[in-house]
C-alpha positions in Angstrom: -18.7 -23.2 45.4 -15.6 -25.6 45.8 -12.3 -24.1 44.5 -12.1 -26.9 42.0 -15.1 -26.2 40.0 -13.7 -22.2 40.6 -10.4 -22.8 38.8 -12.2 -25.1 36.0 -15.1 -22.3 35.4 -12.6 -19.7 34.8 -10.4 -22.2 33.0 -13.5 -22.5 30.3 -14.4 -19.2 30.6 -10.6 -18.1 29.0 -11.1 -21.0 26.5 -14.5 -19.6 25.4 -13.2 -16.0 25.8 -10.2 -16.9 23.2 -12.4 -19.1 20.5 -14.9 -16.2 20.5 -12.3 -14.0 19.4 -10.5 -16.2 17.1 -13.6 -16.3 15.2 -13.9 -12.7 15.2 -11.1 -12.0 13.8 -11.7 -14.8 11.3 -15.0 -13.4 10.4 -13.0 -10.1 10.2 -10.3 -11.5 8.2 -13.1 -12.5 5.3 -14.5 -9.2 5.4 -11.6 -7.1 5.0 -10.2 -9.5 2.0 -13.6 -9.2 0.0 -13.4 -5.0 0.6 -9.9 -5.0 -0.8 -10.5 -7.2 -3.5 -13.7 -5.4 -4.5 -13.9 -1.8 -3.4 -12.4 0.2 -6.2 -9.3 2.4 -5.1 -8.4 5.1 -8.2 -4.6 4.3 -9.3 -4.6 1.2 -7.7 -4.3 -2.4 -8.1 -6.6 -4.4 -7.0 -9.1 -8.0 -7.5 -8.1 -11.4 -7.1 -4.5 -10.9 -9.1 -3.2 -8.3 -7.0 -4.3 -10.3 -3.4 -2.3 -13.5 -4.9 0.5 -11.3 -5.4 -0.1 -10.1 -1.9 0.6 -13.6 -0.7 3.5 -14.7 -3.1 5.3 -11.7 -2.1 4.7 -12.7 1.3 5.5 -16.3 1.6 8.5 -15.2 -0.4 9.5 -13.2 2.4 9.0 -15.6 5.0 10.8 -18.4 3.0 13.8 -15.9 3.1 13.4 -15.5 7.3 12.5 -19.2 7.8 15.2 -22.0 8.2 14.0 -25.1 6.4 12.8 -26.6 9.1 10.7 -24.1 10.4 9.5 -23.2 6.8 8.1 -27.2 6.4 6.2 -26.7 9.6 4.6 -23.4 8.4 3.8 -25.0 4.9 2.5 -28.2 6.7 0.1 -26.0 8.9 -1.1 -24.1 5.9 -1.8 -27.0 3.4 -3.3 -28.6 6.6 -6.2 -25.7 7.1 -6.7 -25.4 3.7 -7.5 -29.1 3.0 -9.9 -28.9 5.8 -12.0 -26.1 4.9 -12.1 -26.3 1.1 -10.4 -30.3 0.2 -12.9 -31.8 2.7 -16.2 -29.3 2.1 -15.9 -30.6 -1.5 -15.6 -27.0 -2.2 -11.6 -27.3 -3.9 -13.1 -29.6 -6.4 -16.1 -28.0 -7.4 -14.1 -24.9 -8.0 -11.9 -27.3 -10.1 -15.1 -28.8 -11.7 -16.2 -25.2 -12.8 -13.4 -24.8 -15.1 -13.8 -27.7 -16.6 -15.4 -27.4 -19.5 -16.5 -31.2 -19.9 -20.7 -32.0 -19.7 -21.6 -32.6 -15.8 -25.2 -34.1 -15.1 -27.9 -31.3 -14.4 -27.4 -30.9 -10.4 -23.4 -31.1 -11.1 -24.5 -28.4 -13.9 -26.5 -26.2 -11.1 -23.4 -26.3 -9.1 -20.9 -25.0 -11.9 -22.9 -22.0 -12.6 -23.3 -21.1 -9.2 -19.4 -21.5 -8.3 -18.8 -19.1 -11.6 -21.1 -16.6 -10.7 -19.5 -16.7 -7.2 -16.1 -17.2 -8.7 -14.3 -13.7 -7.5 -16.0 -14.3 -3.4 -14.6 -18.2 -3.7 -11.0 -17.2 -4.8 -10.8 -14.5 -2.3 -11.9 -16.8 0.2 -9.4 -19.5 -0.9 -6.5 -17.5 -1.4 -7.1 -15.5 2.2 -7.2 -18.7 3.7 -3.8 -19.6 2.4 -2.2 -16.1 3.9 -4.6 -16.4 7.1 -2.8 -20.3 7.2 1.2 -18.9 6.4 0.6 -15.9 9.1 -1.1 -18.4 11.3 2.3 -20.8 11.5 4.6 -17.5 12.2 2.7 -16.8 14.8 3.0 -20.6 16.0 6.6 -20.6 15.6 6.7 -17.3 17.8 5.2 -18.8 20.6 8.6 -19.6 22.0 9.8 -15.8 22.2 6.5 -14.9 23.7 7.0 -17.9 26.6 11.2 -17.1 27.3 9.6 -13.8 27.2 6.8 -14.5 29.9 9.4 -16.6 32.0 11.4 -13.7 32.1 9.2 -11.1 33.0 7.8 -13.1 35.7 11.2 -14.1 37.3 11.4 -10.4 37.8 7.7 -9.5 38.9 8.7 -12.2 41.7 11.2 -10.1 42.9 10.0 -6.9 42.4 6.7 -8.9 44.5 9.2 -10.1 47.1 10.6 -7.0 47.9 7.2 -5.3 48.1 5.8 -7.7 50.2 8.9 -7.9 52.9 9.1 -4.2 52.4 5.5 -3.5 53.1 5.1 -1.7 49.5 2.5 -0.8 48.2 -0.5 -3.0 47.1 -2.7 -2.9 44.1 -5.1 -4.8 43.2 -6.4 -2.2 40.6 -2.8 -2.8 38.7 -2.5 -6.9 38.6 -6.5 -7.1 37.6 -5.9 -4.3 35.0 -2.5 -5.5 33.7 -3.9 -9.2 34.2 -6.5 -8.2 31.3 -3.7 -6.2 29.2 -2.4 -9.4 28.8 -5.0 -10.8 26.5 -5.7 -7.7 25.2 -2.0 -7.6 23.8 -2.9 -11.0 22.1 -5.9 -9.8 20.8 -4.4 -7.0 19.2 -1.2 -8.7 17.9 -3.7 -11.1 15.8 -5.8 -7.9 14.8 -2.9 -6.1 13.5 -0.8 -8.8 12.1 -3.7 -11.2 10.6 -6.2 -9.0 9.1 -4.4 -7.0 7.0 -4.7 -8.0 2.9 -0.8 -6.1 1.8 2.3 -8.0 2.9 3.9 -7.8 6.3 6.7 -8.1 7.3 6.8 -10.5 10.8 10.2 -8.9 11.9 8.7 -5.1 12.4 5.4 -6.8 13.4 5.5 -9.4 16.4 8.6 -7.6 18.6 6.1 -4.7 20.0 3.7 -7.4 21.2 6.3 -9.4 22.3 7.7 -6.5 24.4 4.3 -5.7 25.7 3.6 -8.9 26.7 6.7 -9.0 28.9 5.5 -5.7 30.7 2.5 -7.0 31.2 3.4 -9.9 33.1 6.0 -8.2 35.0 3.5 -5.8 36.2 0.6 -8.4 36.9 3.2 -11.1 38.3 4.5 -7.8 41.0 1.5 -6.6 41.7 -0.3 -10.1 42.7 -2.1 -9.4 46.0 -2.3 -13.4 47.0 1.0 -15.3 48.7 2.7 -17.6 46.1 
Protein backbone atom coordinates (compact mmCIF):
# COMPACT_ATOMS: atom_id res chain seq x y z
CA UNK A 1 0.00 0.00 0.00
CA UNK A 2 1.52 3.55 -0.97
CA UNK A 3 2.57 5.70 2.12
CA UNK A 4 0.06 8.29 0.98
CA UNK A 5 -3.07 6.31 1.27
CA UNK A 6 -1.04 5.07 4.74
CA UNK A 7 -0.92 8.56 6.27
CA UNK A 8 -4.53 9.44 4.98
CA UNK A 9 -6.12 6.00 6.41
CA UNK A 10 -4.75 6.65 9.71
CA UNK A 11 -5.56 10.33 9.34
CA UNK A 12 -9.51 9.19 9.05
CA UNK A 13 -9.08 6.54 11.31
CA UNK A 14 -8.10 9.50 14.32
CA UNK A 15 -11.07 11.57 12.87
CA UNK A 16 -13.46 8.62 13.21
CA UNK A 17 -11.83 7.55 16.49
CA UNK A 18 -12.53 11.28 18.00
CA UNK A 19 -16.33 11.76 16.50
CA UNK A 20 -17.11 8.37 17.92
CA UNK A 21 -16.22 9.52 21.19
CA UNK A 22 -17.62 12.93 21.04
CA UNK A 23 -20.80 11.30 20.65
CA UNK A 24 -20.27 9.14 23.50
CA UNK A 25 -19.75 11.44 25.69
CA UNK A 26 -22.71 13.43 24.32
CA UNK A 27 -24.95 10.56 24.57
CA UNK A 28 -23.45 10.32 28.12
CA UNK A 29 -23.87 13.87 28.90
CA UNK A 30 -27.97 13.33 28.24
CA UNK A 31 -28.00 10.47 30.39
CA UNK A 32 -26.34 11.67 33.39
CA UNK A 33 -28.51 15.16 33.23
CA UNK A 34 -31.95 13.10 33.06
CA UNK A 35 -30.53 10.79 36.35
CA UNK A 36 -29.84 13.94 38.19
CA UNK A 37 -32.77 15.71 37.34
CA UNK A 38 -34.97 12.71 38.07
CA UNK A 39 -33.49 10.20 40.47
CA UNK A 40 -34.59 11.29 43.87
CA UNK A 41 -31.61 12.03 46.36
CA UNK A 42 -33.24 12.39 50.30
CA UNK A 43 -32.25 16.12 51.51
CA UNK A 44 -31.46 17.22 48.27
CA UNK A 45 -32.39 19.54 45.59
CA UNK A 46 -32.99 18.46 42.61
CA UNK A 47 -35.49 18.62 38.96
CA UNK A 48 -35.23 21.11 36.38
CA UNK A 49 -34.86 24.36 38.92
CA UNK A 50 -32.00 23.10 40.67
CA UNK A 51 -29.99 21.99 37.09
CA UNK A 52 -30.78 25.81 35.84
CA UNK A 53 -29.26 26.92 38.93
CA UNK A 54 -26.44 24.56 38.11
CA UNK A 55 -25.76 26.54 35.06
CA UNK A 56 -26.38 30.23 36.26
CA UNK A 57 -24.01 29.58 38.94
CA UNK A 58 -21.74 28.39 36.35
CA UNK A 59 -21.74 30.78 33.60
CA UNK A 60 -21.57 33.28 36.45
CA UNK A 61 -18.34 31.89 37.27
CA UNK A 62 -16.99 31.87 34.03
CA UNK A 63 -18.19 35.50 33.26
CA UNK A 64 -15.98 36.41 36.37
CA UNK A 65 -12.71 34.27 34.78
CA UNK A 66 -13.50 35.40 31.19
CA UNK A 67 -12.23 38.88 29.71
CA UNK A 68 -14.96 40.27 27.50
CA UNK A 69 -13.62 39.08 24.62
CA UNK A 70 -13.20 35.67 25.36
CA UNK A 71 -16.65 35.67 27.14
CA UNK A 72 -18.42 36.92 23.55
CA UNK A 73 -16.77 34.01 21.83
CA UNK A 74 -18.01 31.45 24.46
CA UNK A 75 -21.58 33.03 24.36
CA UNK A 76 -21.38 33.09 20.57
CA UNK A 77 -20.46 29.27 20.54
CA UNK A 78 -23.21 28.40 22.91
CA UNK A 79 -26.25 30.40 21.37
CA UNK A 80 -24.72 28.94 18.05
CA UNK A 81 -25.26 24.97 19.17
CA UNK A 82 -28.32 25.68 20.67
CA UNK A 83 -30.01 27.38 17.70
CA UNK A 84 -28.89 24.40 15.68
CA UNK A 85 -30.30 21.61 17.58
CA UNK A 86 -33.51 23.07 19.11
CA UNK A 87 -34.08 26.82 16.85
CA UNK A 88 -33.61 24.77 13.57
CA UNK A 89 -35.46 21.23 14.63
CA UNK A 90 -38.48 23.43 15.20
CA UNK A 91 -38.19 21.98 18.64
CA UNK A 92 -37.55 25.78 20.58
CA UNK A 93 -40.84 26.90 19.23
CA UNK A 94 -42.92 24.10 19.87
CA UNK A 95 -41.75 24.15 23.46
CA UNK A 96 -42.74 27.90 23.18
CA UNK A 97 -46.06 26.84 21.45
CA UNK A 98 -46.93 24.50 24.51
CA UNK A 99 -47.18 27.23 26.84
CA UNK A 100 -49.18 29.08 24.90
CA UNK A 101 -52.42 28.74 25.87
CA UNK A 102 -54.01 30.13 22.43
CA UNK A 103 -56.32 27.29 20.16
CA UNK A 104 -53.65 25.51 17.63
CA UNK A 105 -55.30 23.26 14.73
CA UNK A 106 -55.63 19.54 15.77
CA UNK A 107 -52.01 18.23 14.54
CA UNK A 108 -50.52 21.58 16.20
CA UNK A 109 -52.86 20.33 19.20
CA UNK A 110 -51.21 16.64 19.05
CA UNK A 111 -47.97 18.26 19.31
CA UNK A 112 -48.71 20.49 22.46
CA UNK A 113 -49.79 17.63 24.47
CA UNK A 114 -46.98 15.55 23.58
CA UNK A 115 -44.22 18.39 24.28
CA UNK A 116 -46.14 18.76 27.96
CA UNK A 117 -46.23 15.37 28.78
CA UNK A 118 -42.47 15.39 27.83
CA UNK A 119 -41.94 18.76 29.23
CA UNK A 120 -39.31 17.77 32.31
CA UNK A 121 -36.98 15.28 29.37
CA UNK A 122 -37.23 18.55 26.85
CA UNK A 123 -35.99 21.15 29.50
CA UNK A 124 -33.35 18.95 30.75
CA UNK A 125 -32.35 18.51 27.34
CA UNK A 126 -32.35 22.20 26.51
CA UNK A 127 -30.83 23.48 29.48
CA UNK A 128 -27.88 20.65 29.32
CA UNK A 129 -27.29 21.74 26.05
CA UNK A 130 -26.70 25.27 27.05
CA UNK A 131 -23.94 24.04 29.97
CA UNK A 132 -22.61 21.19 27.40
CA UNK A 133 -22.32 24.62 24.86
CA UNK A 134 -20.62 27.22 27.82
CA UNK A 135 -18.10 24.11 28.89
CA UNK A 136 -17.66 23.42 25.21
CA UNK A 137 -16.15 27.17 24.50
CA UNK A 138 -13.75 26.85 27.73
CA UNK A 139 -12.49 24.11 26.46
CA UNK A 140 -12.06 25.92 22.96
CA UNK A 141 -10.48 28.85 24.50
CA UNK A 142 -7.95 26.31 26.22
CA UNK A 143 -6.70 24.96 23.25
CA UNK A 144 -3.91 27.41 23.26
CA UNK A 145 -2.40 26.23 26.68
CA UNK A 146 -2.79 22.71 25.58
CA UNK A 147 -0.63 23.63 22.08
CA UNK A 148 2.27 26.09 24.03
CA UNK A 149 2.02 23.14 26.18
CA UNK A 150 2.55 20.42 23.38
CA UNK A 151 5.25 22.71 21.72
CA UNK A 152 6.95 22.67 24.79
CA UNK A 153 7.08 19.31 25.69
CA UNK A 154 8.13 18.25 22.36
CA UNK A 155 11.06 20.77 22.15
CA UNK A 156 12.30 18.82 25.08
CA UNK A 157 11.45 15.08 23.96
CA UNK A 158 13.74 16.20 20.88
CA UNK A 159 16.48 16.58 22.98
CA UNK A 160 16.03 14.14 25.42
CA UNK A 161 15.59 11.94 21.60
CA UNK A 162 18.84 13.54 20.45
CA UNK A 163 20.83 12.60 23.17
CA UNK A 164 19.58 9.06 23.25
CA UNK A 165 20.02 8.53 19.78
CA UNK A 166 23.87 9.95 19.60
CA UNK A 167 24.28 8.30 22.99
CA UNK A 168 23.10 4.91 21.90
CA UNK A 169 20.27 5.02 24.77
CA UNK A 170 17.92 3.06 25.15
CA UNK A 171 15.03 2.29 22.68
CA UNK A 172 11.36 1.71 23.25
CA UNK A 173 8.96 1.26 21.20
CA UNK A 174 6.63 -0.21 23.97
CA UNK A 175 6.88 3.55 25.62
CA UNK A 176 6.26 6.07 22.43
CA UNK A 177 3.22 3.52 21.19
CA UNK A 178 1.88 3.42 24.82
CA UNK A 179 2.45 7.12 25.68
CA UNK A 180 1.42 7.89 21.85
CA UNK A 181 -2.23 6.41 22.94
CA UNK A 182 -2.03 8.19 26.58
CA UNK A 183 -2.32 11.11 24.64
CA UNK A 184 -5.86 10.74 23.45
CA UNK A 185 -6.70 9.02 26.38
CA UNK A 186 -5.85 12.33 28.39
CA UNK A 187 -8.38 14.03 25.96
CA UNK A 188 -10.83 11.67 26.47
CA UNK A 189 -10.81 11.87 29.99
CA UNK A 190 -10.47 15.70 30.30
CA UNK A 191 -14.02 15.78 28.35
CA UNK A 192 -15.35 12.85 30.58
CA UNK A 193 -14.48 14.57 33.74
CA UNK A 194 -15.04 18.21 32.87
CA UNK A 195 -18.30 17.82 30.46
CA UNK A 196 -20.46 15.30 31.99
CA UNK A 197 -20.86 16.36 35.22
CA UNK A 198 -24.52 18.14 36.10
CA UNK A 199 -23.04 20.53 39.60
CA UNK A 200 -20.79 23.51 38.70
CA UNK A 201 -17.17 23.32 37.98
CA UNK A 202 -14.86 25.20 38.32
CA UNK A 203 -12.36 25.28 34.91
CA UNK A 204 -9.33 26.59 37.02
CA UNK A 205 -9.00 23.28 39.36
CA UNK A 206 -10.34 21.33 36.28
CA UNK A 207 -8.28 21.64 32.94
CA UNK A 208 -4.48 22.22 34.62
CA UNK A 209 -4.07 18.27 35.41
CA UNK A 210 -4.90 17.45 31.82
CA UNK A 211 -3.00 20.08 30.61
CA UNK A 212 0.03 18.80 32.64
CA UNK A 213 -0.52 15.27 31.49
CA UNK A 214 -0.73 16.18 28.17
CA UNK A 215 2.73 17.76 28.29
CA UNK A 216 4.19 14.37 29.80
CA UNK A 217 2.80 12.64 27.32
CA UNK A 218 4.27 14.15 24.53
CA UNK A 219 7.52 14.52 26.02
CA UNK A 220 7.62 10.89 26.56
CA UNK A 221 6.16 9.85 23.12
CA UNK A 222 8.24 12.75 21.22
CA UNK A 223 11.72 10.97 23.19
CA UNK A 224 10.95 7.75 22.75
CA UNK A 225 10.15 7.96 18.80
CA UNK A 226 12.08 5.02 17.25
CA UNK A 227 12.02 6.61 13.49
CA UNK A 228 14.83 9.50 12.45
CA UNK A 229 13.15 13.01 12.33
Amino acid sequence: MPWGATMNGRRLTGVLWTLKWFFIVCLLVLCVDMLYVLWPYPGEARGVAAFKANLTAEAELIGRLADERSWAIILALADGIYEVVFVWTGMDEFMRRAVDPTPLSPLNETMRRFVLGNWVFLETAATGLQLFALRLGVLLLTLPIFLVTAIAAAADGIITWYLRRTGAGRESGFIYHRTKRGLALSILALWLVYLVPPVPLDPRWVTPPFVLVFGIAVRVSVAYFKKYL
